[in-house]
FIVO-409140 format. One record per residue (C-alpha): residue number from 1; residue in one letter; z, x, y negated. Coordinates in Angstrom, 3 decimals. Each point is the difference from the previous one (the first is absolute). Layout:
NUM_a_Z_X_Y
...
***
This chain:
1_x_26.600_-46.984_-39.592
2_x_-3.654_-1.341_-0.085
3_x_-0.944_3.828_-1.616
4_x_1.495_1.658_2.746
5_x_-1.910_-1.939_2.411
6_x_-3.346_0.406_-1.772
7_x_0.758_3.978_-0.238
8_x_0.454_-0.036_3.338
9_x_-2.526_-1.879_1.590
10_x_-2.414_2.394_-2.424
11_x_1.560_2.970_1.554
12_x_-0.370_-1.239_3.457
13_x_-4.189_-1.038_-1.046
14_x_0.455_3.606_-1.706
15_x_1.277_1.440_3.402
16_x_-2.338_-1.591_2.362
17_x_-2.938_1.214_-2.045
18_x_0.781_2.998_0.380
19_x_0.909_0.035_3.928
20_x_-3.950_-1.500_-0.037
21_x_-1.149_2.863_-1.427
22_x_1.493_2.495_2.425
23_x_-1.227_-1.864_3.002
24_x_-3.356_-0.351_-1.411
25_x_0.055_3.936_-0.524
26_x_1.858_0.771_3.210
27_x_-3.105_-2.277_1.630
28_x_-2.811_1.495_-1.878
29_x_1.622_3.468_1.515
30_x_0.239_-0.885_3.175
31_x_-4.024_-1.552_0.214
32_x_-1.357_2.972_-1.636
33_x_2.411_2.158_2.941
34_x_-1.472_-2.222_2.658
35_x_-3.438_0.429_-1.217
36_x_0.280_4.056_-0.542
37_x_1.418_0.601_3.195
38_x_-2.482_-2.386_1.795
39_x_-2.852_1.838_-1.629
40_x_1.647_3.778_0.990
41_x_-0.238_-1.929_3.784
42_x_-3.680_-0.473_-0.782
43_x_-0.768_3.247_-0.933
44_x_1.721_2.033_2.410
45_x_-1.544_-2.138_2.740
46_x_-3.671_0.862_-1.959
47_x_0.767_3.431_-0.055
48_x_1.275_0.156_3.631
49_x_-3.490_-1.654_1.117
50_x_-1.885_2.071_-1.814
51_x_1.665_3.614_0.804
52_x_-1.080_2.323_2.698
53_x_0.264_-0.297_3.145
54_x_1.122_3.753_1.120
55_x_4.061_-0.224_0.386
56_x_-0.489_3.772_0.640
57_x_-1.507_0.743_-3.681
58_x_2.757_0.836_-2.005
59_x_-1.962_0.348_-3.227
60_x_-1.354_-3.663_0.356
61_x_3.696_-0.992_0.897
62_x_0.656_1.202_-3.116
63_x_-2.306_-1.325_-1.851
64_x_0.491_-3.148_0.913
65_x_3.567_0.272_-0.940
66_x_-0.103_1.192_-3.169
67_x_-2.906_-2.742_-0.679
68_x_2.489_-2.712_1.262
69_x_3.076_0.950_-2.383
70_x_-2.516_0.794_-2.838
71_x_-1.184_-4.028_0.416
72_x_3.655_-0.930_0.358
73_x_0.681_1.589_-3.281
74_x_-2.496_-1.397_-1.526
75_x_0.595_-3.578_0.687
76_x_3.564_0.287_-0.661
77_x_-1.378_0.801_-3.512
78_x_-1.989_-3.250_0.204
79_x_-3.123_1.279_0.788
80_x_-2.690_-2.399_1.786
81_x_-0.214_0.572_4.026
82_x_-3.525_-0.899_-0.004
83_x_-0.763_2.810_-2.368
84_x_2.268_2.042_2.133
85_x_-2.398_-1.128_2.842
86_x_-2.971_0.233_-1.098
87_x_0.980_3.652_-1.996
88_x_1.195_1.817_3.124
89_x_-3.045_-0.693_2.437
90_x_-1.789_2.076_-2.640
***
């Protein structure tokens, strides 16, 4: 009786280990997420400030757009925003 106790308090230490582990993952997702989608915010605002003026000028319109989901790409692959930044006022 006392083995089948100790095998299963083990399994339940075993068990809660585990469900640790997931959370800790599921939480390190979410922050990284957070931060990504805080930093697109960022950027798009940047690029919004810094676009031209002229609603009328379609080629700047498009520009701007393409520049916008270029940076969007590009951080969802990790990139750094600042670089992003500092790389498109170029």
């Amino acid at each position: 009786m006392a083995q089948l106790i100790l095998v299963l308090i083990m399994g339940l230490a075993l068990l809660t280990w585990a469900a640790s582990g997931v959370v800790q993952t599921a939480r390190e997702w979410f922050e990284r997420d957070i931060s990504s989608r805080a930093r697109l915010v960022l950027v798009g605002a940047e690029v919004r400030r810094r676009s031209p003026q002229a609603a009328d000028d379609r080629a700047a319109t498009v520009r701007r757009v393409h520049l916008e989901i270029r940076i969007s790409l590009d951080l969802l692959a990790g990139k750094s925003a600042v670089a992003l930044i500092q790389g498109s006022s170029a």
